[in-house]
KEKE-3310 file (N, C-alpha, C; in steps of 0.2 Angstrom, whole numbers, plus 5000, padded with zeros to 4 digits):
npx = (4995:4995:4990:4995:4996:4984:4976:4984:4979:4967:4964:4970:4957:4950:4953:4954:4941:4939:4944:4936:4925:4929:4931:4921:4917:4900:4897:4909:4906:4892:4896:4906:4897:4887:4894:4904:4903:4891:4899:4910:4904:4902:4916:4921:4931:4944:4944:4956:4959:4962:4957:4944:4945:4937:4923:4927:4919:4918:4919:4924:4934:4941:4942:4950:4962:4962:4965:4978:4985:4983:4989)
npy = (5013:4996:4990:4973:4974:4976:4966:4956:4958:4956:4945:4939:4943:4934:4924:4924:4922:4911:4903:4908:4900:4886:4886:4882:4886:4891:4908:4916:4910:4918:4929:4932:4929:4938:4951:4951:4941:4947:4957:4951:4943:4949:4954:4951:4940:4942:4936:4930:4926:4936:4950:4958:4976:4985:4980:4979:4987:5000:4995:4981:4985:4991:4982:4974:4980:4985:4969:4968:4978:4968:4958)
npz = (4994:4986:4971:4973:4986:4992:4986:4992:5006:5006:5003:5017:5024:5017:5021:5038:5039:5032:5042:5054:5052:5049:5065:5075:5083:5088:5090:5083:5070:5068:5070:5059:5049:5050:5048:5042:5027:5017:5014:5008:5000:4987:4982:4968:4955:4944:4926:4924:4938:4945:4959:4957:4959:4959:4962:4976:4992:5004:5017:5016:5011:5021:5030:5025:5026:5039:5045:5039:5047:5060:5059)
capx = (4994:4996:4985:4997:4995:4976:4975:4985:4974:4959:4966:4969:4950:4946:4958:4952:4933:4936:4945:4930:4919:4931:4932:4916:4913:4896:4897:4913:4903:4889:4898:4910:4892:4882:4900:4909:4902:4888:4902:4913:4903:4899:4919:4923:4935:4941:4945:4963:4959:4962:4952:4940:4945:4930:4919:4927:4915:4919:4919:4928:4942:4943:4941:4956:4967:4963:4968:4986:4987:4983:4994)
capy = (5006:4996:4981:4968:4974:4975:4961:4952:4960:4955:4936:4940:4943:4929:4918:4923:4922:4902:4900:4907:4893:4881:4885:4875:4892:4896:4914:4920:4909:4920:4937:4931:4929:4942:4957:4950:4938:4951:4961:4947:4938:4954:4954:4946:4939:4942:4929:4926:4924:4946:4952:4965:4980:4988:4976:4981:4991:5004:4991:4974:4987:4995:4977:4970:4986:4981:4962:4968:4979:4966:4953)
capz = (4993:4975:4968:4975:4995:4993:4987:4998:5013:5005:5003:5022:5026:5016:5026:5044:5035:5032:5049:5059:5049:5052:5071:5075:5089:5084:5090:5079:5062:5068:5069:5052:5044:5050:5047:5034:5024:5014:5010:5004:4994:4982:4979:4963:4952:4935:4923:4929:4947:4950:4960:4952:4964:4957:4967:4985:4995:5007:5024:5015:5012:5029:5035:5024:5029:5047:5045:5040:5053:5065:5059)
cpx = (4993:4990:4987:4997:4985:4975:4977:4983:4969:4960:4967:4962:4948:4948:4956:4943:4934:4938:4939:4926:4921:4931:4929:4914:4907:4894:4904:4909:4900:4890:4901:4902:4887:4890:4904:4907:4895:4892:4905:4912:4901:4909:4920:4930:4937:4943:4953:4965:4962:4958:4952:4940:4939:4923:4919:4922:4921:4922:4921:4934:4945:4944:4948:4962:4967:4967:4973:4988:4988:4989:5000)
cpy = (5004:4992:4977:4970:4976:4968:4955:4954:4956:4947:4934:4939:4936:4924:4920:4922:4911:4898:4900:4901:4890:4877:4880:4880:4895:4905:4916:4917:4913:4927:4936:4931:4935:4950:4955:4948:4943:4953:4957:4947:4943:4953:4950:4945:4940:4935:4927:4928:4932:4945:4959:4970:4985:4987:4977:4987:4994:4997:4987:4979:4989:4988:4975:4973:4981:4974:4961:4969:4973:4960:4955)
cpz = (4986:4978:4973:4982:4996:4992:4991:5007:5012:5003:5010:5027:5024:5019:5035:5044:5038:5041:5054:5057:5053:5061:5074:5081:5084:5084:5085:5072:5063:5066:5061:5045:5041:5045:5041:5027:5018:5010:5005:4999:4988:4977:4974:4960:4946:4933:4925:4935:4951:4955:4959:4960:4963:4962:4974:4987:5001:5013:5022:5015:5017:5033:5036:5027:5038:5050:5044:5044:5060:5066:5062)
residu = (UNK:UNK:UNK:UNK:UNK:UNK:UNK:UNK:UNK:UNK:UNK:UNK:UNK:UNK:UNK:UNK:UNK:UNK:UNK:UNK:UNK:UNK:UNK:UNK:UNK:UNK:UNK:UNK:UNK:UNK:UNK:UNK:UNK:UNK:UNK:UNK:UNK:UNK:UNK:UNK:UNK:UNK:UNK:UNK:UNK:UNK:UNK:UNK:UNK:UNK:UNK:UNK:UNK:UNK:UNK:UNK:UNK:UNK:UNK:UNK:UNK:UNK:UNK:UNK:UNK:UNK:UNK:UNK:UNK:UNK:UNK)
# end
């Protein structure tokens, strides 16, 4: 896998992250808060809107792998 397929898994995650919000089902915001969101919010940015792969944790990248797969 490069940069540019992680990354785009991990803009994946963060795109079914904002859909569960958005749904208005309080049990997927619940799960999206409790399972994802911890991990999430640690990834960062660099200054030109990278993302610092330094910052991915163990479980955000098995999520994002996942999120390809599923699509």
């Amino acid at each position: 896998m490069n940069r540019t397929e992680m990354e785009h898994n991990l803009n994946l995650v963060i795109e079914d992250f904002n859909n569960r919000i958005d749904s208005g089902n309080e049990d997927l915001i619940q799960n999206a808060m409790w399972a994802t969101y911890p991990h999430l919010k640690e990834v960062k940015k660099t200054p030109n809107f990278r993302i610092n792969l330094l910052t991915v944790n163990e479980r955000i990248r098995l999520h994002a792998n996942m999120q390809r797969w599923m699509k």
